[in-house]
mmCIF file of the protein (N, C-alpha, C, O) and its ligand, coordinates in Angstrom:
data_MODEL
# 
_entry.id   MODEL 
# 
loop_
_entity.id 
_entity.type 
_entity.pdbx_number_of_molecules 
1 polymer     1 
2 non-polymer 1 
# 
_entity_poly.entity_id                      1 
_entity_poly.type                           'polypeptide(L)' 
_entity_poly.nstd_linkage                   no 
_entity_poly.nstd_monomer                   no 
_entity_poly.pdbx_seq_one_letter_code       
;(UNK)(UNK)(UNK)(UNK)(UNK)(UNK)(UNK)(UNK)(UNK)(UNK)(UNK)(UNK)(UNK)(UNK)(UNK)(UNK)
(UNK)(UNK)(UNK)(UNK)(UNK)(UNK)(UNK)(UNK)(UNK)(UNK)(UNK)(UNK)(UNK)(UNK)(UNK)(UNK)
(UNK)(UNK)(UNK)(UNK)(UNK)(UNK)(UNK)(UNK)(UNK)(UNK)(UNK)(UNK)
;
_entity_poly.pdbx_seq_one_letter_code_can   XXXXXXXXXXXXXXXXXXXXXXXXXXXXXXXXXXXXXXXXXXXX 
_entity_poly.pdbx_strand_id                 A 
# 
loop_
_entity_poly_seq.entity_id 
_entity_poly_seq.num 
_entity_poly_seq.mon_id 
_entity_poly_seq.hetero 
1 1  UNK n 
1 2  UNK n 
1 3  UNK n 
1 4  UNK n 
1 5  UNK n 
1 6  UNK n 
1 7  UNK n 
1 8  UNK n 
1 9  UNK n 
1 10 UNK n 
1 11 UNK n 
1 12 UNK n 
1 13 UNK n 
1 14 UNK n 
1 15 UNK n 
1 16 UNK n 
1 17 UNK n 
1 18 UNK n 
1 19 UNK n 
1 20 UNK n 
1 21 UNK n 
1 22 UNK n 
1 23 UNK n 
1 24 UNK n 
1 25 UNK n 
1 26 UNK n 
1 27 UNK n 
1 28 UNK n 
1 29 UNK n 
1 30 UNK n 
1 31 UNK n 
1 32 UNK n 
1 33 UNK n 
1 34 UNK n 
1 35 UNK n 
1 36 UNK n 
1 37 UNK n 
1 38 UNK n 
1 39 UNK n 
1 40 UNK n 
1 41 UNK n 
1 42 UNK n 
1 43 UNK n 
1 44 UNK n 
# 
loop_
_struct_asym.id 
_struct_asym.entity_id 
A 1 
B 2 
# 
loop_
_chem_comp.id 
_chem_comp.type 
_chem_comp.mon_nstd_flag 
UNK 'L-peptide linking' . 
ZN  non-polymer         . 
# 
_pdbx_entity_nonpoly.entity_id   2 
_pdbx_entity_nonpoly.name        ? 
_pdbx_entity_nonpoly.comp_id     ZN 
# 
_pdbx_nonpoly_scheme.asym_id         B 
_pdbx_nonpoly_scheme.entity_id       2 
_pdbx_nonpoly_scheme.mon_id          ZN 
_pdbx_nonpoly_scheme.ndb_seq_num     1 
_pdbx_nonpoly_scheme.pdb_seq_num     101 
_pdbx_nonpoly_scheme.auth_seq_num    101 
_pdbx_nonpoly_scheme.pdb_mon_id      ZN 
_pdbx_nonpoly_scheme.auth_mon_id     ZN 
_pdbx_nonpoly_scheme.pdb_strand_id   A 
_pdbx_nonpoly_scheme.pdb_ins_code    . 
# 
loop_
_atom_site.group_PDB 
_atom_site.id 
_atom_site.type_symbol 
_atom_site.label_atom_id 
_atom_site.label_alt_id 
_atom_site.label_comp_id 
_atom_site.label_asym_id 
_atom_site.label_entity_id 
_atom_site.label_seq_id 
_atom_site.pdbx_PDB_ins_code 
_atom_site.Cartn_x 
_atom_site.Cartn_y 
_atom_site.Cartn_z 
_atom_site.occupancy 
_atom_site.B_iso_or_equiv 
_atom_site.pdbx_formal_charge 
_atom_site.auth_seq_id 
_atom_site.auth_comp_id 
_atom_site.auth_asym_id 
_atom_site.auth_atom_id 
_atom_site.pdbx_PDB_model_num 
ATOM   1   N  N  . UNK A 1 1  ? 121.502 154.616 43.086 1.00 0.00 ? 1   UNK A N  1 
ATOM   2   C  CA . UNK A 1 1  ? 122.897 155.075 43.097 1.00 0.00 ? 1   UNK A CA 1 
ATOM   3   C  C  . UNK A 1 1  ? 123.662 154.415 41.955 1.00 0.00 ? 1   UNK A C  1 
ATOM   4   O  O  . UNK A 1 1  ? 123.720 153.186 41.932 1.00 0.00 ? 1   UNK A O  1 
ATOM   5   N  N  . UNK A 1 2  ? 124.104 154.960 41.244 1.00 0.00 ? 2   UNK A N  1 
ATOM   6   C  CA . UNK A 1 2  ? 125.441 154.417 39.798 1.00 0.00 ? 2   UNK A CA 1 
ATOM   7   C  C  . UNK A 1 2  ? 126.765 154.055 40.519 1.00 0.00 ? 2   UNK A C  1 
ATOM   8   O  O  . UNK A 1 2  ? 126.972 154.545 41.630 1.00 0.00 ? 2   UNK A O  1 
ATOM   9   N  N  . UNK A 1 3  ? 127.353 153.518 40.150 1.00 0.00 ? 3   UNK A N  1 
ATOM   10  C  CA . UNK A 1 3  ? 128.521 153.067 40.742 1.00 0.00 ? 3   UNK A CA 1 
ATOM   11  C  C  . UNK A 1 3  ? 129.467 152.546 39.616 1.00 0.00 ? 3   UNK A C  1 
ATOM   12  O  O  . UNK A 1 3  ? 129.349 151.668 38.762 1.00 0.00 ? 3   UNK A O  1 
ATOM   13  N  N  . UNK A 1 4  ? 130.124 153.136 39.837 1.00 0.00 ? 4   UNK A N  1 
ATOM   14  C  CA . UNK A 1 4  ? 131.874 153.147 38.291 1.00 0.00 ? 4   UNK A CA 1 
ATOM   15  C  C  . UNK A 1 4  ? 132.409 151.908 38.678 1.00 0.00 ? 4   UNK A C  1 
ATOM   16  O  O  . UNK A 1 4  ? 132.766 151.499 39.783 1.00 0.00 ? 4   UNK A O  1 
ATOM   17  N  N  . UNK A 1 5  ? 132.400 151.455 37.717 1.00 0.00 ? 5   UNK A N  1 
ATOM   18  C  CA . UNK A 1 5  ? 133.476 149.833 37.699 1.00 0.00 ? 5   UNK A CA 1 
ATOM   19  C  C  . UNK A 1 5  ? 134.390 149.851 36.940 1.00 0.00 ? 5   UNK A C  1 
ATOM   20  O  O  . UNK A 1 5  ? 134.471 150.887 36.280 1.00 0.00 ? 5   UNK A O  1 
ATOM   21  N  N  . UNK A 1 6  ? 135.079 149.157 36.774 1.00 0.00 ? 6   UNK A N  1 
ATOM   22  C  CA . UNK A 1 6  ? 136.401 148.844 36.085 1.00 0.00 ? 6   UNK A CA 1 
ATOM   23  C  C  . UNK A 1 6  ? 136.174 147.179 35.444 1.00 0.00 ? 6   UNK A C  1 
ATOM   24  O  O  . UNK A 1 6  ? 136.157 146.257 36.259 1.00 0.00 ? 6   UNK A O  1 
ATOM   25  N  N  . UNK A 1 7  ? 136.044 146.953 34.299 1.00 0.00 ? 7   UNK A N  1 
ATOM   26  C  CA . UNK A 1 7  ? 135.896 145.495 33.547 1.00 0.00 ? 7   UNK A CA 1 
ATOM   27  C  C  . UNK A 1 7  ? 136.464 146.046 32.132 1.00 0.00 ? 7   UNK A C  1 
ATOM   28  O  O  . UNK A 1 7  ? 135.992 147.044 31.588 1.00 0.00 ? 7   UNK A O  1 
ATOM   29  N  N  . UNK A 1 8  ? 137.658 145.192 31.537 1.00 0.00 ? 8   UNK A N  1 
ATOM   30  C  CA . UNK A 1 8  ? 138.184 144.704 30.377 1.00 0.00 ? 8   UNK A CA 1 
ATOM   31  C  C  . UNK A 1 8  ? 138.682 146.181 30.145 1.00 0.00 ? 8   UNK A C  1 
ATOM   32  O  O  . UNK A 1 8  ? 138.769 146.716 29.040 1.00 0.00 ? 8   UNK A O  1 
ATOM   33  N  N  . UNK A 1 9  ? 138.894 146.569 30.957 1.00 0.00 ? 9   UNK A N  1 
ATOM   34  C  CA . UNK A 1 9  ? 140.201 148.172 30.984 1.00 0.00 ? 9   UNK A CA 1 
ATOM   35  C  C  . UNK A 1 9  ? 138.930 148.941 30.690 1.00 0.00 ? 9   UNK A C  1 
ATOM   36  O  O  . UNK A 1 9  ? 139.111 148.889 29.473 1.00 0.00 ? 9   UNK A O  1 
ATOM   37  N  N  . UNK A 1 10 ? 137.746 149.641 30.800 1.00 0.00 ? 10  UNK A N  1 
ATOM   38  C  CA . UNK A 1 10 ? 136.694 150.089 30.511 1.00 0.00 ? 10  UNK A CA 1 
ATOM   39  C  C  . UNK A 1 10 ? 136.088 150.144 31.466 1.00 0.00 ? 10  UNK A C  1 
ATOM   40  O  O  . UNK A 1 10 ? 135.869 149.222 32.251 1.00 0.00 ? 10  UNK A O  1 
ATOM   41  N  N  . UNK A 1 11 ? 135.711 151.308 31.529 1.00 0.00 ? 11  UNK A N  1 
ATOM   42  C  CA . UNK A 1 11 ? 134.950 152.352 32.764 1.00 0.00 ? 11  UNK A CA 1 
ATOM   43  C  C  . UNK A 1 11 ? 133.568 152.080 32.283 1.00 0.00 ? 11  UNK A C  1 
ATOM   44  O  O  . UNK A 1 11 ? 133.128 152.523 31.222 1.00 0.00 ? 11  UNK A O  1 
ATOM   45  N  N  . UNK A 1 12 ? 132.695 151.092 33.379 1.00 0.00 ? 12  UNK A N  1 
ATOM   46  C  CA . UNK A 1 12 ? 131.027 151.196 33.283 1.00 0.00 ? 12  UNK A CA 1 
ATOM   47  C  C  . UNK A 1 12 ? 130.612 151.590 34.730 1.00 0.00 ? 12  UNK A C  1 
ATOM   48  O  O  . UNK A 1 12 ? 131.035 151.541 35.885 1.00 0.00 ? 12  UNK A O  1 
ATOM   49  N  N  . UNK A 1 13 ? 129.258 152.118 33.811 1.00 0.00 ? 13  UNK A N  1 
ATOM   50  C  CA . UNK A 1 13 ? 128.603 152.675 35.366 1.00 0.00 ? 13  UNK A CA 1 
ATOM   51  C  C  . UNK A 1 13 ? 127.475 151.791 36.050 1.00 0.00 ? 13  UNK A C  1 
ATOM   52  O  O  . UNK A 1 13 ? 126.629 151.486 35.211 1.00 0.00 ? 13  UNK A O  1 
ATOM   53  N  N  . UNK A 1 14 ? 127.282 151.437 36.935 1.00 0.00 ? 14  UNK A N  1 
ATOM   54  C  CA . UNK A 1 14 ? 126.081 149.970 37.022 1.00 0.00 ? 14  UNK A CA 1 
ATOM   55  C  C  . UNK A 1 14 ? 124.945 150.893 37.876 1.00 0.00 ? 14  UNK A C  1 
ATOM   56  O  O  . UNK A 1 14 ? 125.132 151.912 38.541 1.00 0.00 ? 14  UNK A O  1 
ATOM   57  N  N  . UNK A 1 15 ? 123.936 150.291 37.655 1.00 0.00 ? 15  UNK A N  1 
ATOM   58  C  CA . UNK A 1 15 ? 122.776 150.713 38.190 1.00 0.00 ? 15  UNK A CA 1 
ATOM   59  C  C  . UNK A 1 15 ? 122.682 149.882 39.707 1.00 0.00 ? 15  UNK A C  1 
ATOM   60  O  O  . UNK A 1 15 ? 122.666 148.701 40.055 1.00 0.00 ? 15  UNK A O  1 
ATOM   61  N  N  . UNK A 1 16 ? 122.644 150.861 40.206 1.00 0.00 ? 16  UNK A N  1 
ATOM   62  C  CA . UNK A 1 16 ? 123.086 149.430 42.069 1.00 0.00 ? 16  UNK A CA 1 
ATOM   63  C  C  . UNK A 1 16 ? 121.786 148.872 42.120 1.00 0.00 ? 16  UNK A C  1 
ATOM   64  O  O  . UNK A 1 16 ? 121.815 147.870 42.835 1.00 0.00 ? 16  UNK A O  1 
ATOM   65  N  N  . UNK A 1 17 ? 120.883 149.052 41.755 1.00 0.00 ? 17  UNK A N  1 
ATOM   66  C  CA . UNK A 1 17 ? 119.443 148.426 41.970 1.00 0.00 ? 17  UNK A CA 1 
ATOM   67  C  C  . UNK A 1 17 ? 118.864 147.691 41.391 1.00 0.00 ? 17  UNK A C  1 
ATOM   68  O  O  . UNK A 1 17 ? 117.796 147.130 41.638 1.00 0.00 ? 17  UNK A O  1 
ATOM   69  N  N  . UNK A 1 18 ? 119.970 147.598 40.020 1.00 0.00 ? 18  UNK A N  1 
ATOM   70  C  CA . UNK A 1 18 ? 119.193 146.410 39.344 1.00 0.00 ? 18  UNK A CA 1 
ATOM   71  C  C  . UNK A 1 18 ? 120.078 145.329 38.504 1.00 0.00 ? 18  UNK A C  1 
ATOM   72  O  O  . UNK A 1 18 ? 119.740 144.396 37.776 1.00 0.00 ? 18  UNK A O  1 
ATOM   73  N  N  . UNK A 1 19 ? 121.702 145.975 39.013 1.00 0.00 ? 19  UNK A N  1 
ATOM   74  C  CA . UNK A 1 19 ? 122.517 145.438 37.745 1.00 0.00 ? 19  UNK A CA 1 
ATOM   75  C  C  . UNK A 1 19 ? 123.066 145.897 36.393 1.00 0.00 ? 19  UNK A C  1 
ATOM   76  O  O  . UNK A 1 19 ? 124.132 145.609 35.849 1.00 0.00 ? 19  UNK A O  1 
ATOM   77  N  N  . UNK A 1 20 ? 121.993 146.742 35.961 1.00 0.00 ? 20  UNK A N  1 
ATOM   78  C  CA . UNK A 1 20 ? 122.598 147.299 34.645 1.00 0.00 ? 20  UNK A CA 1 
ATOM   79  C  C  . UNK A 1 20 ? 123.707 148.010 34.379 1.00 0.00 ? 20  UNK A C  1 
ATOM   80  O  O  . UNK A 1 20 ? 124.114 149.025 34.944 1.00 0.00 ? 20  UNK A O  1 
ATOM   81  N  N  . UNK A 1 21 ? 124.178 147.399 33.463 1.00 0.00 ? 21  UNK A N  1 
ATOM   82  C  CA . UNK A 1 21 ? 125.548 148.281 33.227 1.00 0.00 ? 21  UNK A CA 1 
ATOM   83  C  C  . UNK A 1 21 ? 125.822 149.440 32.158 1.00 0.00 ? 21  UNK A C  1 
ATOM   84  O  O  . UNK A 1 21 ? 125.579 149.090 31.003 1.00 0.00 ? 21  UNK A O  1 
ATOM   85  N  N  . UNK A 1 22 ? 126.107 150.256 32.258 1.00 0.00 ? 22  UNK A N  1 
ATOM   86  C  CA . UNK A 1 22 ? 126.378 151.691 31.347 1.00 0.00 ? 22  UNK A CA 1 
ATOM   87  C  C  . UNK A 1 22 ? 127.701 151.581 30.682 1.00 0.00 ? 22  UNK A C  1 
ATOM   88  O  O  . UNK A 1 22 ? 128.529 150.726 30.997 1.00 0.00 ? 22  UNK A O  1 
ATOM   89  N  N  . UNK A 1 23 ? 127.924 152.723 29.488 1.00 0.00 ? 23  UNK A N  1 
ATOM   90  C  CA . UNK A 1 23 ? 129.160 152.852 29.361 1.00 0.00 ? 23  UNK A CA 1 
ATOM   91  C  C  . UNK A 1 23 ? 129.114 154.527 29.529 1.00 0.00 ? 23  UNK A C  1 
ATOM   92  O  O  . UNK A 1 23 ? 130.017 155.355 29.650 1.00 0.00 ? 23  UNK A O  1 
ATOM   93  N  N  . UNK A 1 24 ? 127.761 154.636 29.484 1.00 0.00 ? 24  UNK A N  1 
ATOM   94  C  CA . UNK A 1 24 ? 127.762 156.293 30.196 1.00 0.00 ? 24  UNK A CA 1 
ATOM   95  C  C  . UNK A 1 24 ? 126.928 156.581 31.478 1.00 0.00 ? 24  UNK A C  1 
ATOM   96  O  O  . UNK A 1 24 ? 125.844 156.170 31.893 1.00 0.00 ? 24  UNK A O  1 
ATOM   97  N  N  . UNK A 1 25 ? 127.936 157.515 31.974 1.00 0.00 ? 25  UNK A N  1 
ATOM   98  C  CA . UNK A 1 25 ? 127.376 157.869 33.190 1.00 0.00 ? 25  UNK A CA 1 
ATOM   99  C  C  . UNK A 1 25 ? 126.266 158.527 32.996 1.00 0.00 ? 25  UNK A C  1 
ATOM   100 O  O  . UNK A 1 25 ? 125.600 158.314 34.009 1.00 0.00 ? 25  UNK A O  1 
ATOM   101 N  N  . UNK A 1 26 ? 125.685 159.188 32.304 1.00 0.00 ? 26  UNK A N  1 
ATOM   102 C  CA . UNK A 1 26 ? 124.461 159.732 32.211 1.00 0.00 ? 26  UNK A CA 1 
ATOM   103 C  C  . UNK A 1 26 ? 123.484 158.937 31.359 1.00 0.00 ? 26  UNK A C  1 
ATOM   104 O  O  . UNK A 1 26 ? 122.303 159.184 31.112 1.00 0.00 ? 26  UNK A O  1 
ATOM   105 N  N  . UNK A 1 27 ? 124.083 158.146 31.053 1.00 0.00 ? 27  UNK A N  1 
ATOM   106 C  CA . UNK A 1 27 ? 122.413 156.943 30.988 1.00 0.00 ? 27  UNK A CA 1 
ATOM   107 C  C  . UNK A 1 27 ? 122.304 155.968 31.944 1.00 0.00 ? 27  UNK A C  1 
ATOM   108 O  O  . UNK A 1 27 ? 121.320 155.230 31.993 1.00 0.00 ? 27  UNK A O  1 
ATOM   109 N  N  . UNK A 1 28 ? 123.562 155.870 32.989 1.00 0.00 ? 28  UNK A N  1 
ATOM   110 C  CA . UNK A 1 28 ? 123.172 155.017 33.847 1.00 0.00 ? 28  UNK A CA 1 
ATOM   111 C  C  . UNK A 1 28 ? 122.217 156.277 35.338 1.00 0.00 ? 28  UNK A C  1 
ATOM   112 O  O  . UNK A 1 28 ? 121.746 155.815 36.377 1.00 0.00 ? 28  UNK A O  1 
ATOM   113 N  N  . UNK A 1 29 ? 122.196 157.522 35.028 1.00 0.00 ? 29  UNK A N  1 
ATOM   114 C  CA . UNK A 1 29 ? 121.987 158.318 35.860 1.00 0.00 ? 29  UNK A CA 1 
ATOM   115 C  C  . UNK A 1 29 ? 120.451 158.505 35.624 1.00 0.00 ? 29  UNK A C  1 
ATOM   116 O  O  . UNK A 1 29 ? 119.618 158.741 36.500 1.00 0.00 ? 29  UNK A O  1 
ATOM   117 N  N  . UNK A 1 30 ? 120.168 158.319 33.932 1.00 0.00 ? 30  UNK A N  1 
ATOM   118 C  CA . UNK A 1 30 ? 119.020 158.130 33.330 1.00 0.00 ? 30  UNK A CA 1 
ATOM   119 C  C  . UNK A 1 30 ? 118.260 156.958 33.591 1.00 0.00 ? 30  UNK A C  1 
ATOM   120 O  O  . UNK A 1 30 ? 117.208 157.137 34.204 1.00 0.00 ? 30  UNK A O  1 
ATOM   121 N  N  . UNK A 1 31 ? 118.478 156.113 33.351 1.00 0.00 ? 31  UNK A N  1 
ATOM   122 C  CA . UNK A 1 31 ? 117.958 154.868 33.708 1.00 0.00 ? 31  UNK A CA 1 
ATOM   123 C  C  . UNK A 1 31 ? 117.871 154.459 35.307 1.00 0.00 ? 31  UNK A C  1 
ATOM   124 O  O  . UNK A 1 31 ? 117.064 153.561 35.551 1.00 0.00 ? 31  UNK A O  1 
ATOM   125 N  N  . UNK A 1 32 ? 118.602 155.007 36.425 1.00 0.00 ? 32  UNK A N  1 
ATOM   126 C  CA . UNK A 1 32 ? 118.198 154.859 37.624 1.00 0.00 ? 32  UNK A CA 1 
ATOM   127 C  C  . UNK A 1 32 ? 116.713 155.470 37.920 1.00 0.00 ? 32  UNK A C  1 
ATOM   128 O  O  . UNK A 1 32 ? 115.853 154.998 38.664 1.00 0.00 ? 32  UNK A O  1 
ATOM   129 N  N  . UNK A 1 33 ? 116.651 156.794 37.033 1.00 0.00 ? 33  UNK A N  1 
ATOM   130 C  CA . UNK A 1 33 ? 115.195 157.821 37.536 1.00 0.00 ? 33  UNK A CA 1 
ATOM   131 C  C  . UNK A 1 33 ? 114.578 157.061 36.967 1.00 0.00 ? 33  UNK A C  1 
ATOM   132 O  O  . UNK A 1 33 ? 113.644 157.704 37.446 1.00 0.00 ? 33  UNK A O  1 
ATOM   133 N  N  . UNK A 1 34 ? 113.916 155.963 36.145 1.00 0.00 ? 34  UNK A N  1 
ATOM   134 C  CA . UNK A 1 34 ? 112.944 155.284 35.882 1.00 0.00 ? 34  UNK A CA 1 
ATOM   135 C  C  . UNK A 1 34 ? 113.248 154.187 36.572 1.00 0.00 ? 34  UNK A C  1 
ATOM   136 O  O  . UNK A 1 34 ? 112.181 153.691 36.934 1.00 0.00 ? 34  UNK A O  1 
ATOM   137 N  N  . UNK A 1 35 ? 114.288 153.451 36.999 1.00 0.00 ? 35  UNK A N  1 
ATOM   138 C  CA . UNK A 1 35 ? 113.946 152.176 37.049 1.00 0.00 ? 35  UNK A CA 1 
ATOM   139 C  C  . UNK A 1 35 ? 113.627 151.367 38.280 1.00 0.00 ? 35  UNK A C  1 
ATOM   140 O  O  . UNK A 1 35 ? 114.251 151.373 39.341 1.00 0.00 ? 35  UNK A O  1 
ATOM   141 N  N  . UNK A 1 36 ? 112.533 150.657 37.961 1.00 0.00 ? 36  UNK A N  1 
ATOM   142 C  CA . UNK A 1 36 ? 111.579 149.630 39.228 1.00 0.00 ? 36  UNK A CA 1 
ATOM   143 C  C  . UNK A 1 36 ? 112.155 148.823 39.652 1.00 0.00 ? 36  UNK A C  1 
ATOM   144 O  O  . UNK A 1 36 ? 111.542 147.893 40.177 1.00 0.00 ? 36  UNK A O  1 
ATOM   145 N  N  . UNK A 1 37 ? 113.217 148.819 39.625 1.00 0.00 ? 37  UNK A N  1 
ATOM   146 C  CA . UNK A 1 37 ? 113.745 147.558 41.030 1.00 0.00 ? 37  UNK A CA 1 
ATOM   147 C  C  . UNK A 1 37 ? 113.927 147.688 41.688 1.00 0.00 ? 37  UNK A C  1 
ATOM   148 O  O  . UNK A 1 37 ? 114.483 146.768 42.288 1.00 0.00 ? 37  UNK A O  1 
ATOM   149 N  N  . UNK A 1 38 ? 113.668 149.132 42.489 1.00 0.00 ? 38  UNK A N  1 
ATOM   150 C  CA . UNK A 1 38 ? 113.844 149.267 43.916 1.00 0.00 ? 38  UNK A CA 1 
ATOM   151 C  C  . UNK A 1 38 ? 113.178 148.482 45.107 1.00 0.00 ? 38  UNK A C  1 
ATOM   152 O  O  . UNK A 1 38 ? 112.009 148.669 45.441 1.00 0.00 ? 38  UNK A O  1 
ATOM   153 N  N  . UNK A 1 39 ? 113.923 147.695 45.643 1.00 0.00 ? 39  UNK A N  1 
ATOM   154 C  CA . UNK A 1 39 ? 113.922 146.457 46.472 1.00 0.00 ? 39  UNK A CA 1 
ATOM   155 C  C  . UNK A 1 39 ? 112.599 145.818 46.106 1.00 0.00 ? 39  UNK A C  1 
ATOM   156 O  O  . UNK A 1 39 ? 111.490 146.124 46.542 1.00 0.00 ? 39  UNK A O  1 
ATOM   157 N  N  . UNK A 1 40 ? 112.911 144.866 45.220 1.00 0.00 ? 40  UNK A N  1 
ATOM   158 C  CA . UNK A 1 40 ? 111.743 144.147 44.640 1.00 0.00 ? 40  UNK A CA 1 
ATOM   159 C  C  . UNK A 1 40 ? 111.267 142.857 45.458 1.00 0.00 ? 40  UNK A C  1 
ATOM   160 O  O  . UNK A 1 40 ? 110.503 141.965 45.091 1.00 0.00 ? 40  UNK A O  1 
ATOM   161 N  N  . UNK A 1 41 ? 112.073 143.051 46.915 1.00 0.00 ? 41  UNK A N  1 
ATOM   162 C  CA . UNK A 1 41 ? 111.907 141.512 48.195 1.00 0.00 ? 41  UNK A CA 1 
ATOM   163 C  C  . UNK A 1 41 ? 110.536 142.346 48.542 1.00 0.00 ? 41  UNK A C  1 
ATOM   164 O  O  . UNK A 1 41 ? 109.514 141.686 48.728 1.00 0.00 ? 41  UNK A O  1 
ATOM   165 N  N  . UNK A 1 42 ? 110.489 143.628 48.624 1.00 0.00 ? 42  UNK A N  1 
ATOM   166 C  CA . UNK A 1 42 ? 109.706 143.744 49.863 1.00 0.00 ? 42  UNK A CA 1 
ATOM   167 C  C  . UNK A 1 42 ? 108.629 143.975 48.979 1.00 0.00 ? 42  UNK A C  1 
ATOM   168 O  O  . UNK A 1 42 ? 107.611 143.844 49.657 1.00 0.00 ? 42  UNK A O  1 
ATOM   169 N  N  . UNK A 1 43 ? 108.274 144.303 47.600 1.00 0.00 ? 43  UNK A N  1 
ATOM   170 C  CA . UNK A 1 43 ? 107.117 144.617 46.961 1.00 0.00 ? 43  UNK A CA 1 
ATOM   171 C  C  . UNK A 1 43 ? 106.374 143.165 46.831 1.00 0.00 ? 43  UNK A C  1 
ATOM   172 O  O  . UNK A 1 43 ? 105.170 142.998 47.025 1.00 0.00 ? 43  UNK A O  1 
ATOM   173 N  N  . UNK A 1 44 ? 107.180 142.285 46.518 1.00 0.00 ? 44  UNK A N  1 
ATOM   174 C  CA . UNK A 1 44 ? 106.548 140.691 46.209 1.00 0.00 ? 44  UNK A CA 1 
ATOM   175 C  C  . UNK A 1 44 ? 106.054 140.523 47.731 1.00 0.00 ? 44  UNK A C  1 
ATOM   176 O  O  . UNK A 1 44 ? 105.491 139.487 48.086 1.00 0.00 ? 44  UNK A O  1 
HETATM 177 ZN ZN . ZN  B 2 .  ? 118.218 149.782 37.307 1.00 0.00 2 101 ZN  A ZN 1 
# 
């Protein structure tokens, strides 16, 4: 899930699963469909 923040008057989009932060919503929409951190407690 992406999630819109508000930091230094600037709209980022964060990746809820891993932290990353966007300044576009469609690379943070991009980068969720690849990215492996989905709950990385229970894989370890
Ligand atoms: Zn991520």
């Amino acid at each position: 899930m992406v999630v819109q923040t508000e930091r230094d008057d600037a709209t980022w989009y964060e990746c809820e699963q891993c932290g990353m932060l966007f300044d576009e919503k469609q690379d943070a929409a991009q980068h969720e469909d690849t990215c492996d951190a989905e709950d990385p407690s229970y894989i370890q």
